[in-house]
PATOR-336593 format. One record per residue: residue in three letters; x, y, z of N, C-alpha, C in turn. Coordinates in steps of 0.001 Angstrom, whole numbers, padded with zeros to 6 digits, always signed. Last residue first. Layout:
BEGIN
alaXYZXYZXYZ ...
This chain:
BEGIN
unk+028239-002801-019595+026988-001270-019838+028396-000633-020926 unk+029787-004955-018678+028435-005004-019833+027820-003626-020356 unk+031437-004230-016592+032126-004846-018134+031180-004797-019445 unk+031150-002039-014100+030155-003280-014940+031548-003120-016288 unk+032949-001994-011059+032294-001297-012401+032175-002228-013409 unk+032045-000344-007948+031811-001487-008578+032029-000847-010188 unk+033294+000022-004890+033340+000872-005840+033307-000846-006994 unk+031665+000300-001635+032752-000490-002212+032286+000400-004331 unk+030909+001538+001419+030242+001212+000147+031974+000824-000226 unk+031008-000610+004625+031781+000324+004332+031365+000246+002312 unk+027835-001060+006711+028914-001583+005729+029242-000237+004892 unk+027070+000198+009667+027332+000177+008600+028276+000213+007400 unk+027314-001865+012541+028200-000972+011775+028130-001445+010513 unk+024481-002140+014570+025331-002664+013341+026289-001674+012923 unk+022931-002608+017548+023524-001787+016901+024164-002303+015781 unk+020276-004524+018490+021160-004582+018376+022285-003568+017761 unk+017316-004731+017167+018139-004282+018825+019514-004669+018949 unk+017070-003587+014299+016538-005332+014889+016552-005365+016503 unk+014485-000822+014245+015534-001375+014802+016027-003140+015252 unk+011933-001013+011930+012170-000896+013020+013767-001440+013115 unk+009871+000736+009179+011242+000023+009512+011428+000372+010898 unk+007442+000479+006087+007842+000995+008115+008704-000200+008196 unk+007791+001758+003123+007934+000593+003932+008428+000964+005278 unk+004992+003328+001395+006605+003065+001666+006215+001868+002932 unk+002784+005586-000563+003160+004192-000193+004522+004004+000420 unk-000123+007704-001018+001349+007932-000391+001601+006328+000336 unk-001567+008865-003182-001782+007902-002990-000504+007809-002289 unk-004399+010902-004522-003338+010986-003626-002778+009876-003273 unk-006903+011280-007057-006020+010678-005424-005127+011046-005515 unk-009312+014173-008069-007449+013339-007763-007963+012294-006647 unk-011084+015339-009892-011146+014397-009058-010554+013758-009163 unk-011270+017586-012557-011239+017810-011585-011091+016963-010113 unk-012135+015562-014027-010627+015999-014156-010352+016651-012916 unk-014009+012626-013007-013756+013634-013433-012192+014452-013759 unk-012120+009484-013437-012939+010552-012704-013171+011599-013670 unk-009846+007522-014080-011379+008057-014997-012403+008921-014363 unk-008134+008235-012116-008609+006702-012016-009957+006897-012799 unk-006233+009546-011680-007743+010357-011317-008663+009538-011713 unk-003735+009854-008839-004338+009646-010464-005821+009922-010269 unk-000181+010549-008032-001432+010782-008046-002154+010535-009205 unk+001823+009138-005496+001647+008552-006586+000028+009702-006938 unk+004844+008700-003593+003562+009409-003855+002870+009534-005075 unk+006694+006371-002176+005832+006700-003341+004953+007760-002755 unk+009739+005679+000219+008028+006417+000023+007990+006809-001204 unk+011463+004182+001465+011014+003902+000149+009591+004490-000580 unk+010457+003907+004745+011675+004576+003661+011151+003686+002226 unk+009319+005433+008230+009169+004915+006461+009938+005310+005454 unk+010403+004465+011319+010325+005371+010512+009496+004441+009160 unk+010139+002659+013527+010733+004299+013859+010428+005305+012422 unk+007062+001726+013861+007883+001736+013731+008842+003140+014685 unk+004621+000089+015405+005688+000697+016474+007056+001254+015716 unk+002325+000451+013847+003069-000570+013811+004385-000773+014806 unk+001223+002913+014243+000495+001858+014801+001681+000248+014589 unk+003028+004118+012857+002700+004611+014177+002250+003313+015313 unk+002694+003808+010386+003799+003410+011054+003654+003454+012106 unk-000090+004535+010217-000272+003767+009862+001144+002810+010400 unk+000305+007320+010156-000423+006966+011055-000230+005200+011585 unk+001546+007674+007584+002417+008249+008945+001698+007158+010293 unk-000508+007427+006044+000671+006463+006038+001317+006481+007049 unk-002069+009919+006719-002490+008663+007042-001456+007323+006857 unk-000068+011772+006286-000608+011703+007416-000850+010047+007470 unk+000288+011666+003358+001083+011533+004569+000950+011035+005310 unk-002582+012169+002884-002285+011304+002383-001072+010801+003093 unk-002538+015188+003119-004062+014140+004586-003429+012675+003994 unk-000602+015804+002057-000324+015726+003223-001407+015011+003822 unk-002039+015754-000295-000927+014991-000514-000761+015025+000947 unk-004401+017517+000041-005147+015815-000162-003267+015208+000113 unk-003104+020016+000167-003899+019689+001382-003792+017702+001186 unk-001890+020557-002214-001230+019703-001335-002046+019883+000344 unk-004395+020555-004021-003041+019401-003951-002247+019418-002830 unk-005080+022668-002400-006036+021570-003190-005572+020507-003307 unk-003591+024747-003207-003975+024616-001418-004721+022984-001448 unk-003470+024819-005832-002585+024804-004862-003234+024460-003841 unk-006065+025624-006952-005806+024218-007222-004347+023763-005970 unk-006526+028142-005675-007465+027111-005574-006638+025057-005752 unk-004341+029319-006916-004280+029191-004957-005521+028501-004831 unk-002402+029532-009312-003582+029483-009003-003938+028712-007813 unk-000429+032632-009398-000712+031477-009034-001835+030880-008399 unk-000584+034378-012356-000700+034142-010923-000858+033077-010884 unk-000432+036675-015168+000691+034983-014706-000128+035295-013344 unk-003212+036994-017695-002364+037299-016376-001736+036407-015879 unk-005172+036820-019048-003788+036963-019629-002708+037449-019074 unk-007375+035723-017779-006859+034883-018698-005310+035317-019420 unk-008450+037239-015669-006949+036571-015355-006829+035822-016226 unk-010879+037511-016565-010667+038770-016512-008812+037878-015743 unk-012062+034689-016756-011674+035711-017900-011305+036916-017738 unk-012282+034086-014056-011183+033090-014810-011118+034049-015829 unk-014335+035768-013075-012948+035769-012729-011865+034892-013698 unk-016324+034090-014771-015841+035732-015113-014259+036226-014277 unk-016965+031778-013992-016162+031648-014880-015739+033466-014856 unk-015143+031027-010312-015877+031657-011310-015744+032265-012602 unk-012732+028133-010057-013114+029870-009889-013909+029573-010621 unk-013788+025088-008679-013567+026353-009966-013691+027271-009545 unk-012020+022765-006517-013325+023762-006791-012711+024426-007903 unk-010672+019595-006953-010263+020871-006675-011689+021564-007085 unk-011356+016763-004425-011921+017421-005895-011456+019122-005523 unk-009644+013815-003654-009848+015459-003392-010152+015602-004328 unk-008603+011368-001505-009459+011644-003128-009909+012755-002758 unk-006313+009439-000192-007248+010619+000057-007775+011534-001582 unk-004385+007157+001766-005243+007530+000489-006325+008934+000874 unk-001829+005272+002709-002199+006826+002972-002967+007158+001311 unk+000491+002743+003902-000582+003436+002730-000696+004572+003312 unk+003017-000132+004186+002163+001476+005066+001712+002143+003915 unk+003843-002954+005248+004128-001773+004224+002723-001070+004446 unk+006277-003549+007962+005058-003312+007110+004700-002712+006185 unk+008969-003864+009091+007225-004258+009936+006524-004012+009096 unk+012007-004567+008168+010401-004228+007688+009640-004445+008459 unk+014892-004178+010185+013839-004950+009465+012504-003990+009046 unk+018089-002927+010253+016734-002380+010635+016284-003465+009826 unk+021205-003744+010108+020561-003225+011632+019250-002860+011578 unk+022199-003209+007634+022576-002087+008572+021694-002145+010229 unk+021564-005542+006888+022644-005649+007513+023406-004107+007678 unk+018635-005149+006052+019575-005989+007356+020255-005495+007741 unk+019324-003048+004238+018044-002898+005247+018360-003357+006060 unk+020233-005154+002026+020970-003471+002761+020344-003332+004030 unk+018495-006354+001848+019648-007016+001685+020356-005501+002514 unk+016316-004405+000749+016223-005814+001654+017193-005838+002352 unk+017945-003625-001637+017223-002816-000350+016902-003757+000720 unk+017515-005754-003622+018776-005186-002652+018771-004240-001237 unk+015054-006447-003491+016100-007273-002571+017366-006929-002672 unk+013000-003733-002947+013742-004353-003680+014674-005495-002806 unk+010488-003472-000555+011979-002588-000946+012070-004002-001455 unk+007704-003507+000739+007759-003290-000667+009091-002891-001364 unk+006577-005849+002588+007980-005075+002395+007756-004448+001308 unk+005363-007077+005870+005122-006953+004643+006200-005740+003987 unk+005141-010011+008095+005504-008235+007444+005575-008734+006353 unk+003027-011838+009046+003591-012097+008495+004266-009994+007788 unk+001591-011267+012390+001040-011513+011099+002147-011218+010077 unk+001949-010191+015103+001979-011447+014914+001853-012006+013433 unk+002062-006948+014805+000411-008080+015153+000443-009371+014899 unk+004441-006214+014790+003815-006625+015505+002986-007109+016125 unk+005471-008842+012348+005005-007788+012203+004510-007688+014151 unk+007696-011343+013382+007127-010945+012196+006768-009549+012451 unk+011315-012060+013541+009978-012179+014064+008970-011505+013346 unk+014276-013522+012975+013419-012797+012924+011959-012856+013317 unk+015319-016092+013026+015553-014927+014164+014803-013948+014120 unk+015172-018459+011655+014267-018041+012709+014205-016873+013735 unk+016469-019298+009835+017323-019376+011596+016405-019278+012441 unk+016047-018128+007810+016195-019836+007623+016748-020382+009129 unk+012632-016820+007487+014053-016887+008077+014774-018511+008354 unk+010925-016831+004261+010871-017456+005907+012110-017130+006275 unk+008688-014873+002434+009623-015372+002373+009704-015679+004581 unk+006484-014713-000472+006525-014975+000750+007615-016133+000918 unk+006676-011452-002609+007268-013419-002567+007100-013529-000802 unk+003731-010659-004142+004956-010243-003134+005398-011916-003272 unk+000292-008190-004564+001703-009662-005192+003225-009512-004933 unk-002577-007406-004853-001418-007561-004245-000461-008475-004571 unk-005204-005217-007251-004178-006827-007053-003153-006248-005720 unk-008242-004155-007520-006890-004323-006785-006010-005375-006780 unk-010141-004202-010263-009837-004921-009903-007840-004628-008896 unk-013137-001570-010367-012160-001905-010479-011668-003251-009904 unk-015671-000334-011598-015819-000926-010848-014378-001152-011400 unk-017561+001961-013156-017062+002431-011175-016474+000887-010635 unk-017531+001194-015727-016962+002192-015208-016549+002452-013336 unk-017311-001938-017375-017891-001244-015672-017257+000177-015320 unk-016157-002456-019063-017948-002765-019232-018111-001901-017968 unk-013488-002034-019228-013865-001615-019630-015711-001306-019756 unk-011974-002344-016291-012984-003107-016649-013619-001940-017384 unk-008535-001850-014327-009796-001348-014834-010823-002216-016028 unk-006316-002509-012016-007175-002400-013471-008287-002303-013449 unk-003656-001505-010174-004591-001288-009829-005473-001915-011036 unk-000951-002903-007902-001387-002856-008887-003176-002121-008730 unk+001801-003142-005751+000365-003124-005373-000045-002340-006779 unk+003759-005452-004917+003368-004776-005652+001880-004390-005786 unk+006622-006186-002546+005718-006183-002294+004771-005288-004070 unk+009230-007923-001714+009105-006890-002978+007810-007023-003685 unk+008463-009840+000606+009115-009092+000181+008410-008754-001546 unk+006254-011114+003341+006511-010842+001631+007483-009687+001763 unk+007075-013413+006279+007047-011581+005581+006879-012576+004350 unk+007313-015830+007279+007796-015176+008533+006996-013510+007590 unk+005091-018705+006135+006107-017749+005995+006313-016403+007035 unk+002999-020636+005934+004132-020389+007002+005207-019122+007098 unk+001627-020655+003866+002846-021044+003766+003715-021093+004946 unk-000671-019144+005050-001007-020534+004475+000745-021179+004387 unk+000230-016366+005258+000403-017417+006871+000081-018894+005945 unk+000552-015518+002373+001189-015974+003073+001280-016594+004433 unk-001815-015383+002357-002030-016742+001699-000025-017080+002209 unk-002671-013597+004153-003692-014935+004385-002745-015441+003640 unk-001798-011560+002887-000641-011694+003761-001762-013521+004237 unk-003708-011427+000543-001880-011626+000328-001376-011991+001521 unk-005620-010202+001463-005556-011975+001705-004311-012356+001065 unk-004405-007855+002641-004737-008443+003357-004729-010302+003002 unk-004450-006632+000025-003008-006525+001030-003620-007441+001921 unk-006937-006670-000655-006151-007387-001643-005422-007166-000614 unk-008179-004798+001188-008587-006271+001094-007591-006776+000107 unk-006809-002539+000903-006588-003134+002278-007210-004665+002212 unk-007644-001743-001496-006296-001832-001621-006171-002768-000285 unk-010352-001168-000853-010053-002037-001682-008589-002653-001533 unk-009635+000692+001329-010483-000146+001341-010289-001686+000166 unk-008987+003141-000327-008350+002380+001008-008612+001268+001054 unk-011074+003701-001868-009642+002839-002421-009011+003152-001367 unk-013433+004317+000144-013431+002909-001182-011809+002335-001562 unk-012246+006564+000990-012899+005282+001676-012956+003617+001166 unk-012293+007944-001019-010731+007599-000232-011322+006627+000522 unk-015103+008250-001687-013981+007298-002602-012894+007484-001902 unk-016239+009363+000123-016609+008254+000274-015854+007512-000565 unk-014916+011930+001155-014786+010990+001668-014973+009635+001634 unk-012986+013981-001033-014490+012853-001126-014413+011548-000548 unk-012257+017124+000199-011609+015591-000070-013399+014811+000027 unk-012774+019923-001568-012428+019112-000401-012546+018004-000364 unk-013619+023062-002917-012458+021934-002549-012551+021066-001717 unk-016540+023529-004038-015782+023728-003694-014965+022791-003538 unk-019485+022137-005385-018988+023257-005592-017397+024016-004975 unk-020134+019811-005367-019232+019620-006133-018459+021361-006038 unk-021827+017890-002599-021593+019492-004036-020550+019197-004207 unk-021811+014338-002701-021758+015643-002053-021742+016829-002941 unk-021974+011964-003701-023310+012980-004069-023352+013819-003007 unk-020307+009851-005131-020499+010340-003777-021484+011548-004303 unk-020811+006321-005661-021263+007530-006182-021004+008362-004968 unk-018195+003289-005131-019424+004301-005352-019469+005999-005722 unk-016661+001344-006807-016493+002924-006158-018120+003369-006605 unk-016385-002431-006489-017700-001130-007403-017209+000362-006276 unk-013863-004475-006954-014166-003433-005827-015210-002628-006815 unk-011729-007203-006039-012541-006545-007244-014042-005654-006712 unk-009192-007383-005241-010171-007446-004785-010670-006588-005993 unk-006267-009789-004213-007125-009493-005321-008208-009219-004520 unk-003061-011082-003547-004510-010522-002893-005505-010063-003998 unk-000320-013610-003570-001303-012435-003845-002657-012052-003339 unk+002926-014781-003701+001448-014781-002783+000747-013709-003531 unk+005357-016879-004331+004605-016149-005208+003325-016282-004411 unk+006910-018818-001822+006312-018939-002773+005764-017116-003416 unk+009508-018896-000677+008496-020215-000117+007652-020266-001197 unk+012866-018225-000153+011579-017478-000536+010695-019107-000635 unk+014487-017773+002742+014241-018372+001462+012635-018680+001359 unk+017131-015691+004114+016049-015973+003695+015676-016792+002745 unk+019864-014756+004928+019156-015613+005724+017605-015833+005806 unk+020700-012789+002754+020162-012387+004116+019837-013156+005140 unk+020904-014452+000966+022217-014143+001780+021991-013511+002701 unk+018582-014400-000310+019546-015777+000051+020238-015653+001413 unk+018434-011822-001567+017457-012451-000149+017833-013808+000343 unk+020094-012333-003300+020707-011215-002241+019762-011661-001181 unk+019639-014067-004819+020556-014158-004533+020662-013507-003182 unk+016780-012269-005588+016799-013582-005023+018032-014220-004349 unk+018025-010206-006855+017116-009808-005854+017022-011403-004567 unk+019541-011367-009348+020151-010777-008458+019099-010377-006934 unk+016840-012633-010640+017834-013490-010205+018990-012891-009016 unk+014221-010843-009147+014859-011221-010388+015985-012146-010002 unk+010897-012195-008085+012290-011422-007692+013310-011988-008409 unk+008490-013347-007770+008366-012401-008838+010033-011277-008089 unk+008646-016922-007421+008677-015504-007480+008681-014727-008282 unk+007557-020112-006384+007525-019272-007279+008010-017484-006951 unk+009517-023262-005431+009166-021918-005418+008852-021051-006196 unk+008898-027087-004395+009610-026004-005057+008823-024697-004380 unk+007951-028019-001720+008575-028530-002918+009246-027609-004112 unk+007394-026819+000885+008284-028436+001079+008524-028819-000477 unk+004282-026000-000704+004852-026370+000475+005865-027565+000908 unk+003301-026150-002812+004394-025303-003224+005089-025628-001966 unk+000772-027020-002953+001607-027822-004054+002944-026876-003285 unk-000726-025237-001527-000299-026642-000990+001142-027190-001738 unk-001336-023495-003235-000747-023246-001926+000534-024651-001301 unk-003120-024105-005003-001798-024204-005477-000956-023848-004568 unk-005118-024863-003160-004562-025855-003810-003170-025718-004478 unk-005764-022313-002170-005357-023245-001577-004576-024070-001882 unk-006570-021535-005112-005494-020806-003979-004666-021329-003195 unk-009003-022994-005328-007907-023052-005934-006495-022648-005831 unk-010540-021860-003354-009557-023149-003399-008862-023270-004773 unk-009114-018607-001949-010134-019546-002746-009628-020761-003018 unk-009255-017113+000834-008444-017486-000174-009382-018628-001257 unk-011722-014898+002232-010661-015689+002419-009847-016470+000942 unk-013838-013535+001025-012917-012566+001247-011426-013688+002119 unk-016217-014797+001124-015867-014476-000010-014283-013665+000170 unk-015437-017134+004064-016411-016002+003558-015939-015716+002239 unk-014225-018388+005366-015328-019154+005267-016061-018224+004004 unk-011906-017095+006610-011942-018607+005451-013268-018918+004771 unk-011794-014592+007186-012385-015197+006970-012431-016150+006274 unk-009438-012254+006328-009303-013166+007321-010472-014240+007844 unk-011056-010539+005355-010724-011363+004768-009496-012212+005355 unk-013078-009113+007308-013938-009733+006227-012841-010778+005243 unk-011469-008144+009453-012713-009212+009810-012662-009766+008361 unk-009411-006668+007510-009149-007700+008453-010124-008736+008891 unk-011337-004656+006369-010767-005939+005366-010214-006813+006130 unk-012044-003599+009162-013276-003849+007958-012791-005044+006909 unk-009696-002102+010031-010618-003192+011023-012000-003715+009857 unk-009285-000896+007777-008254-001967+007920-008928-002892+009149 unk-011152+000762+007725-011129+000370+006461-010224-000752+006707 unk-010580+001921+010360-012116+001737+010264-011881+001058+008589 unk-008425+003516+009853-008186+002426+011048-009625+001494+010803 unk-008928+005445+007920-007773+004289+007478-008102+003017+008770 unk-010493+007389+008957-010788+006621+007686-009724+005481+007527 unk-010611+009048+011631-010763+007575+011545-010916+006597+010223 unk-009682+011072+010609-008907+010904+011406-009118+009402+011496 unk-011550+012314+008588-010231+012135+008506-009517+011208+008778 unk-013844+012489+010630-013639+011351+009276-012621+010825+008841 unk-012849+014231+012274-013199+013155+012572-013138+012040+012011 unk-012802+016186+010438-011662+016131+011117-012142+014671+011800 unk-015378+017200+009567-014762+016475+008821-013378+015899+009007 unk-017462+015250+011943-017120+016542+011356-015748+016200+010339 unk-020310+013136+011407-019501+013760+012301-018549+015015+011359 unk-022029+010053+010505-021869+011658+010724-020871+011976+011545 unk-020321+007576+009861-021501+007928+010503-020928+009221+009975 unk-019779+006248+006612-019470+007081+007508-020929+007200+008273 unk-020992+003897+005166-019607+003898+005523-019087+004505+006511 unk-024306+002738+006153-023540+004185+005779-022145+003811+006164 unk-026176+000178+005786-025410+000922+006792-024448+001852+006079 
């Protein structure tokens, strides 16, 4: 079965992120299947429930998620080890390759996904200081390994509530950011993506030599980058949308070419959707700090 049906390229666009997150949701929200948690997973799941904690949040990050009325439960992760296929459209002009923004959506959405599985295994309300990693396999050129890895953390009151799909939020802000985030009055619903793999086109080589000793700006590779950085927006944008936020703060834009050709970018636009708790807060008044150590 074909990733994409046919249709136009505004279509593709439009449905590539919702059609890659209804795809890693069935497949790893599946206990049963290759795409649910593994037992060993399980097992070290278990151990951690009601007895100690692992994290990846430094001693000040942990303090501060303390004091928010949080405590962290355990060290969660996602992993998906993903083959990018071949796309075998022309190569001759600009425009986004639908079938690898497809792929590393995709991948990235199955590791984010059994991260948030291994957090419901804990009970936990969210992950905080969320990290989304990418490696590479020297024997396998098209084939990569996505990691997810966050501390799954619980409200020690219970006031908080989770994501709107009932499913544990997800955060990628620091625990001071965290810690700030509260107690001005807004929580995390989620942490929000936006992928899009664009190949810039070549001028012709005789045009390129008759402007080899000329300054202009080159309006192929321009329109090129920031077409793929905004379809990359967009789709993060989309992505708050669906979560009911009001907004995204802590936005990455990140671009690489993940051993492609040179000519063959991502785009990779990451941050954290934030909603109102309902309640109004008066933001804390800043205070003037100065270190003894630096």
């Amino acid at each position: 079965m074909p990733l994409f049906r046919r249709g136009s390229a505004e279509e593709r666009a439009a449905r590539q992120p919702s059609e890659a997150k209804q795809a890693a949701s069935s497949e790893a929200l599946n206990a049963t299947s290759t795409g649910g948690v593994p037992v060993p997973g399980r097992e070290r799941l278990a151990q951690l429930k009601g007895k100690l904690f692992t994290s990846n949040l430094s001693v000040k990050e942990f303090l501060l998620v303390k004091q928010a009325g949080f405590d962290p439960f355990g060290l969660v992760l996602g992993s998906s080890i993903y083959h990018v296929g071949y796309d075998r459209s022309g190569w001759k002009d600009s425009a986004e390759s639908t079938v690898l923004s497809q792929a590393m959506y995709q991948a990235r959405e199955f590791a984010m996904t059994r991260m948030v599985e291994e957090a419901g295994e804990l009970g936990a309300d969210g992950i905080v200081a969320v990290h989304l990693d990418i490696g590479r396999f020297e024997s396998e050129d098209q084939s990569a390994e996505f990691i997810a890895i966050g501390t799954a953390v619980k409200h020690r009151e219970g006031e908080l509530q989770r994501s709107p799909h009932r499913r544990p939020f997800t955060s990628g802000l620091s625990g001071q950011d965290f810690w700030t985030l509260l107690s001005s009055g807004y929580r995390p619903v989620g942490l929000v993506m936006g992928s899009c793999v664009y190949h810039v086109g070549q001028g012709g080589l005789m045009e390129g030599l008759r402007q080899v000793d000329e300054n202009y700006e080159m309006a192929n590779y321009t329109q090129a980058l920031y077409s793929a950085r905004e379809l990359a927006m967009e789709r993060m944008q989309r992505e708050a949308e669906e979560l009911q936020a009001e907004g995204v703060v802590g936005v990455q834009l990140q671009q690489q070419s993940h051993g492609w050709d040179a000519d063959v970018i991502e785009f990779f636009a990451l941050g954290t959707a934030v909603a109102p708790l309902g309640e109004e807060r008066k933001l804390p008044e800043p205070s003037l700090t100065l270190s003894l150590t630096d």
